[in-house]
N, C-alpha and C positions, 0 to 999 in steps of 0.2 A: 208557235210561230205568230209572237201578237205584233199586230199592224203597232208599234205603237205611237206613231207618230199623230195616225189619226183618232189614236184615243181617247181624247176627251170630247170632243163634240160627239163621236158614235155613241158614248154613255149617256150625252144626254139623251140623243134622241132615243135610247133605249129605256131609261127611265122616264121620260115624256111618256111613252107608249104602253109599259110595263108597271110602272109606281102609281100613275094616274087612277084616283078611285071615281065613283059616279058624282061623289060631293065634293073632288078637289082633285080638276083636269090644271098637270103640270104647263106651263110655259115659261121655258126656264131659258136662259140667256147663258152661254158658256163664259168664262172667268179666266180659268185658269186649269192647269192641271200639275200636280206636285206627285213627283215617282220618287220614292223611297227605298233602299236600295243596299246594299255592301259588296263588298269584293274584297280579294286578296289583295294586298300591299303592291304589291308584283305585278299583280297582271295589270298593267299599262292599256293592253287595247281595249278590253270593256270597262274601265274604266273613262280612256276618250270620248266611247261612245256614250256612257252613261252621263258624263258631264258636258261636252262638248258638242259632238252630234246632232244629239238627244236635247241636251239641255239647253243651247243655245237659241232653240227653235223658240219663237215668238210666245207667247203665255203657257210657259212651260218652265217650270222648278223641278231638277233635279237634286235629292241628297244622294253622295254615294258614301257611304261610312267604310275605314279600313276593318277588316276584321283582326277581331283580335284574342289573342290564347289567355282561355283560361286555364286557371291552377285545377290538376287533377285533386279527387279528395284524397285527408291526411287521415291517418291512425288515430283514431281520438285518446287514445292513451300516450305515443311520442312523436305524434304529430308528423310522422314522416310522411312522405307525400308517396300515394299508394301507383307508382307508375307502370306496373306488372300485375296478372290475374292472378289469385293468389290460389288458382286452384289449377288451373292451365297454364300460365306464364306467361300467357300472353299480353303484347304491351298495351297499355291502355293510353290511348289519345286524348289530347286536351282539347275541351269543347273548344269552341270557339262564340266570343262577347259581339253582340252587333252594332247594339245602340240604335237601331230602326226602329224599333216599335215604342221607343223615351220619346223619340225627336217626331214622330207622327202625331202622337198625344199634342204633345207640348204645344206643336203649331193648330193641328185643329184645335185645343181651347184657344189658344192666343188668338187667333183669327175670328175665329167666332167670337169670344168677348167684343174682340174690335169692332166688331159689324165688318168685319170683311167681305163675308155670306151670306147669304139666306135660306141657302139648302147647300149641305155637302153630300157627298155623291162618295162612299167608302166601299173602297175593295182588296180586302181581305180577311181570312179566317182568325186572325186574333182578338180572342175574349178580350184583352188586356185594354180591349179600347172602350168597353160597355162601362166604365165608371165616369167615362169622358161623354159618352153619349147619351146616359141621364142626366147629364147635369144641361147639356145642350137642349137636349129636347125642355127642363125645366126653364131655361130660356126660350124659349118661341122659335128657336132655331131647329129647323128639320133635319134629318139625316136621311137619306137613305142607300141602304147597305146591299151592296151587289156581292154573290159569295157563291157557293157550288152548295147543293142540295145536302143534308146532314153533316155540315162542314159549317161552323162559326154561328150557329142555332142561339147562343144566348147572344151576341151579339146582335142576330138578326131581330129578336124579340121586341129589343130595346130599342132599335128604330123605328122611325114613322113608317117605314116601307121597305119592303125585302124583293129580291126574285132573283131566283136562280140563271148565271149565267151560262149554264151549261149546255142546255138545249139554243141557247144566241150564239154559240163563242164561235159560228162563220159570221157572224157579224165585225170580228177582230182580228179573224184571221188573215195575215196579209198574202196565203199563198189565194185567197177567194177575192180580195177586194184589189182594190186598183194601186199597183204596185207603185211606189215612190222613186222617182228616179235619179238617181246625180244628174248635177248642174252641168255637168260635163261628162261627153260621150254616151247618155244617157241611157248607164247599168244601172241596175236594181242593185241599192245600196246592202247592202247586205251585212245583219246585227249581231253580234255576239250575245249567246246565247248564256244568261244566267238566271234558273228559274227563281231566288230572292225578288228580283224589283218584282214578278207576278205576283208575290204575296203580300206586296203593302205598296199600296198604289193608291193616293187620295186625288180627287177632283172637287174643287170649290167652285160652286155655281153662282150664280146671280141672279136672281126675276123668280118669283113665284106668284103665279095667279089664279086665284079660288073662285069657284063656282059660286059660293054661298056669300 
């Protein structure tokens, strides 16, 4: 149940508090926050929320990517496509393509080259972003990476700064924090629930100030 409308300032102040070492206390200025994301073709309503809702809110980029079917694997001898267990008969499902974790890359180098940044603020468990974060950090650009305890460990290495958000996560939880209300008749908006955007979720910060 993540609050996530007030997600990006609660990360900073959490990394403020949490990243900050004795030789480099964070003061960091929120930017923006970019949620990354898929869903079925079909489903219409989390999608609205994911793009609309969600995404229309003031410094906040949403991607929502369709998902898409992959080919099961073929025979390597006649190439037929292996769609049954060959030992059970049971059918075998096609993965499914996201494109989430191409389009994540892609913009944090883009953005950081630009100087969009000064610190980015990443959260989640895919290694596949550690080729992207030494190259960042070999530019003077910070990372630091919010993730769950023995979950995305090379990734966390390779940041300036790590810490587990598991013992904070009532800091995001919107049944603990102060619920968001519609504009009208004021219920508590209530999100459709798809745990993908949890696992790739980037915030672009702005302002770093060093002790030294």
């Amino acid at each position: 149940m993540i609050d996530w409308f007030g997600l990006g300032p609660t990360l900073i102040q959490l990394a403020e508090k949490h990243a900050s070492t004795a030789d480099h206390a964070l003061d960091l200025d929120f930017q923006e926050t970019r949620l990354y994301t898929s869903a079925d073709p079909d489903d219409l309503t989390y999608k609205e929320f994911a793009l609309h809702t969600l995404g229309d809110r003031p410094q906040t980029y949403v991607s929502c990517q369709d998902l898409r079917l992959k080919m099961n694997a073929e025979c390597p001898k006649c190439h037929a496509e292996i769609d049954a267990c060959p030992h059970c008969n049971s059918a075998i499902s096609a993965h499914h393509e996201k494109g989430v974790d191409t389009l994540m890359v892609t913009d944090l180098l883009c953005m950081g080259i630009s100087k969009r940044y000064d610190v980015a603020i990443l959260v989640t468990q895919d290694s596949d972003m550690t080729p992207a974060v030494v190259y960042l950090e070999s530019q003077g650009i910070r990372v630091i990476h919010i993730g769950l305890k023995h979950y995305g460990t090379a990734l966390a290495r390779q940041c300036w700064s790590s810490f587990d958000l598991f013992p904070l996560r009532q800091h995001i939880d919107r049944r603990k924090v102060t619920r968001h209300l519609c504009a009208s008749g004021g219920r508590a908006t209530r999100h459709p629930v798809n745990p993908v955007m949890s696992a790739a979720l980037g915030a672009a910060l702005r302002g770093i100030h060093s002790d030294d």
